[in-house]
C-alpha positions as CSV (number, residue, x, y, z in Angstrom):
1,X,64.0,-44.0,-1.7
2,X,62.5,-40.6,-1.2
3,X,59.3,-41.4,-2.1
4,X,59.3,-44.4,0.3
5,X,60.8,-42.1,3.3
6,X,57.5,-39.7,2.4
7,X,55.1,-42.8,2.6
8,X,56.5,-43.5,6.0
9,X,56.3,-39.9,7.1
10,X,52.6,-40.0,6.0
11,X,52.1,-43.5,8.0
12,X,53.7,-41.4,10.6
13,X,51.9,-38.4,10.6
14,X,48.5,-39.8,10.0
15,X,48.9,-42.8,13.0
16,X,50.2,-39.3,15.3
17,X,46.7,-37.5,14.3
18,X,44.8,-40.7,14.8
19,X,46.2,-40.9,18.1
20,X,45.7,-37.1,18.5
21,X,41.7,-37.8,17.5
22,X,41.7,-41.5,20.0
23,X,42.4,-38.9,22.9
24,X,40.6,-36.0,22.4
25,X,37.7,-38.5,22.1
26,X,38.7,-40.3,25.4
27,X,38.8,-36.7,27.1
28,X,35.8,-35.8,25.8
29,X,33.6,-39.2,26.4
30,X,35.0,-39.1,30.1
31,X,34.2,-35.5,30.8
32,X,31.0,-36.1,29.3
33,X,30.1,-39.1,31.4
34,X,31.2,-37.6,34.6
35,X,28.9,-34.6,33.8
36,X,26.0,-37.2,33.2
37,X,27.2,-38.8,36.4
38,X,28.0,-35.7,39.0
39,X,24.5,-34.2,37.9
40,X,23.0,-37.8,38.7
41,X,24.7,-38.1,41.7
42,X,24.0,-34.9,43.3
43,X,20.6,-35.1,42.5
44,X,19.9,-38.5,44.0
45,X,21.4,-37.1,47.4
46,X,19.6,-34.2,47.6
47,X,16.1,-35.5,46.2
48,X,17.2,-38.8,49.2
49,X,17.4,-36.0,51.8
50,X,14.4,-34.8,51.0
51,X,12.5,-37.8,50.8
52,X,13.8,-38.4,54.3
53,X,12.4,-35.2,55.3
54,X,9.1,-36.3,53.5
55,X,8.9,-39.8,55.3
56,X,9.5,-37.6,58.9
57,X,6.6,-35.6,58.4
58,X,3.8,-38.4,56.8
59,X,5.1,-40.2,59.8
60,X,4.0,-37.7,62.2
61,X,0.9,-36.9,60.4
62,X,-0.1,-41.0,60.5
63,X,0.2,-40.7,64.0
64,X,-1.8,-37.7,64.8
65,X,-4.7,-38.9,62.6
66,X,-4.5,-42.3,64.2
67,X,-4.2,-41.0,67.4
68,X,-7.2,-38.7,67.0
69,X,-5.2,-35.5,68.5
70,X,-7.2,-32.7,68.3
71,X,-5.6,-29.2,66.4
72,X,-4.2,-27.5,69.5
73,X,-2.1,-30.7,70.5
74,X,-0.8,-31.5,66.6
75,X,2.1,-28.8,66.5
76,X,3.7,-30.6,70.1
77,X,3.3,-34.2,68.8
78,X,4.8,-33.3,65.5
79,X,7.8,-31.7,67.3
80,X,7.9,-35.0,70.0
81,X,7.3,-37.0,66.8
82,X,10.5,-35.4,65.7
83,X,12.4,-35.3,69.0
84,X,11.8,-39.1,69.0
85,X,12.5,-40.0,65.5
86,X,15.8,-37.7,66.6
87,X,16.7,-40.8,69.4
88,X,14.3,-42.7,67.5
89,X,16.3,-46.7,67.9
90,X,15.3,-47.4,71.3
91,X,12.5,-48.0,73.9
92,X,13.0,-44.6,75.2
93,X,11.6,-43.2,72.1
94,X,8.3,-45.3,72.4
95,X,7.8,-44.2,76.2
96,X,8.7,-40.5,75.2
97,X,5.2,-41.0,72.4
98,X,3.3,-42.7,75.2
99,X,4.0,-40.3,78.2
100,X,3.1,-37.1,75.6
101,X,0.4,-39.1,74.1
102,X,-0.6,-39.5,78.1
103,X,0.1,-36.1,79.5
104,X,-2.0,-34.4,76.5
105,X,-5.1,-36.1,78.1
106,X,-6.0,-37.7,75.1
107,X,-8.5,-40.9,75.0
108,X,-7.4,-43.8,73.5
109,X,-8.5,-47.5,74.5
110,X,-6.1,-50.6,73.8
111,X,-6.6,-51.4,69.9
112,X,-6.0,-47.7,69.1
113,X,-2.4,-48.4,71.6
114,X,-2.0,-51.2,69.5
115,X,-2.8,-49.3,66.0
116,X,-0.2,-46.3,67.0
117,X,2.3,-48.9,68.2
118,X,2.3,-50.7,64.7
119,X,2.3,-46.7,62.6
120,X,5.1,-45.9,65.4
121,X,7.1,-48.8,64.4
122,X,6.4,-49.1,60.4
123,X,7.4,-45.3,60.3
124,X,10.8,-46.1,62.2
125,X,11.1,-48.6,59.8
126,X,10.6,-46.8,57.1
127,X,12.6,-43.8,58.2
128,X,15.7,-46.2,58.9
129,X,15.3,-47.9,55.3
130,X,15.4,-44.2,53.6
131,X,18.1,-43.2,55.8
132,X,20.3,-46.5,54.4
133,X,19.5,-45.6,50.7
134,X,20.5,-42.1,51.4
135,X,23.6,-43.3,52.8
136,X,24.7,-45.6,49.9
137,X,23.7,-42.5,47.3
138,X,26.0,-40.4,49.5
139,X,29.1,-42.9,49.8
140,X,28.7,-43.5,46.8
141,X,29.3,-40.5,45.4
142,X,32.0,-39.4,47.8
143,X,33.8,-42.7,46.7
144,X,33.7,-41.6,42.8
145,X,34.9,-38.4,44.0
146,X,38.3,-40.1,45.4
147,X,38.9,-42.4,42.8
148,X,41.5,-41.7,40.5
149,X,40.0,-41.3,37.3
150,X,36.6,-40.4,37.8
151,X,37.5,-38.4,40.5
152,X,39.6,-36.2,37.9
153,X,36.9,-35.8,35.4
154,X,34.5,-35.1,38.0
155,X,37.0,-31.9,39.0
156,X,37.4,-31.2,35.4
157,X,33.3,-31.1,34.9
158,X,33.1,-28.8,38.0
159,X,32.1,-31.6,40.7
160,X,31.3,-31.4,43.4
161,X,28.5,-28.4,43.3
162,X,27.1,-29.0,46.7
163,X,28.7,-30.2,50.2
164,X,27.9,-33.3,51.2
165,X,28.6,-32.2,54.7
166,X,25.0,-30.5,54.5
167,X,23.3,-33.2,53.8
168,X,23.5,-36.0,56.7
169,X,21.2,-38.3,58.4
170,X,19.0,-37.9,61.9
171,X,21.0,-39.3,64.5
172,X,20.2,-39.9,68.7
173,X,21.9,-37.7,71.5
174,X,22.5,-41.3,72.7
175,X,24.4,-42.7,69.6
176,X,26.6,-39.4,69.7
177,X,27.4,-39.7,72.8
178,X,28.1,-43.2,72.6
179,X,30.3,-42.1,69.7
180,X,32.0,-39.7,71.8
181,X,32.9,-41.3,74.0
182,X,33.5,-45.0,72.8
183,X,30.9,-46.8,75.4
184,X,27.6,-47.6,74.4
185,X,25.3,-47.3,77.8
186,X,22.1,-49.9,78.5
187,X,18.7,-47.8,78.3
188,X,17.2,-47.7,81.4
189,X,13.6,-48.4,82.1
């Protein structure tokens, strides 16, 4: 009778340390994994943002070779390139290129119009795309950082290491404003 009390106490003791080992090994797989994916994570937004900032600036370099500008007129169109790409969803954008494009003197007959009007479009375009991945690489790692269970091994593994709030997309003064103020306004021609 003792000896089969001490078996059971074994059974006991060793199911206890096997239970013991399961959850050590669950803590340590799931701090391990959100590690692997808080470094991922992170990364992906900020190398996103930076590709974003990449995509800006080939964009405004396309459109000053295309455009033929010469050197002393380059830093104004990069910053109107920018300025527009800031409101850049809208016709006002394209007559804010045209009227610079105009005002700088510069030469251009209709198929290089119609050339800068396709590199002015493909770069908004392009620019919107980036903006959309970097978007869904930035919700989604704010939404693993509110989940329950990733959320807390993310904590645990020292997530988050940068603040999302610095990293956001290029917006127009006319979206925040209509934002603001909850009425979107027609753009006038």
């Amino acid at each position: 009778m003792k000896q089969q009390q001490g078996k059971a106490l074994v059974a006991v003791m060793v199911s206890f340390v096997v239970l013991i080992v399961f959850l050590i090994g669950v803590c340590a797989i799931s701090w391990y994994s959100a590690m692997s994916y808080g470094n991922q994570a992170e990364k992906g937004v900020e190398y996103a943002h930076r590709d974003l900032q990449q995509v800006l600036g080939q964009y405004s370099i396309k459109v000053q070779e295309a455009a033929n500008v010469p050197k002393r007129y380059q830093e104004r169109l990069k910053d109107t390139m920018v300025s527009v790409m800031t409101a850049r969803m809208g016709d006002d954008g394209m007559k804010a290129q045209w009227a610079w494009l105009q005002e700088a003197g510069i030469q251009y007959d209709a198929s290089m119009e119609q050339k800068l009007q396709q590199i002015i479009e493909a770069g908004r375009n392009e620019f919107q795309n980036k903006q959309t991945l970097f978007l869904d690489k930035k919700r989604a790692y704010d939404t693993a950082l509110g989940s329950p269970w990733r959320g807390m091994w993310l904590t645990v593994a020292g997530y988050p290491k940068i603040n999302l709030d610095e990293f956001d997309v290029v917006t127009s003064a006319h979206s925040d404003e209509a934002f603001r103020t909850g009425q979107d306004k027609a753009v006038e021609f």
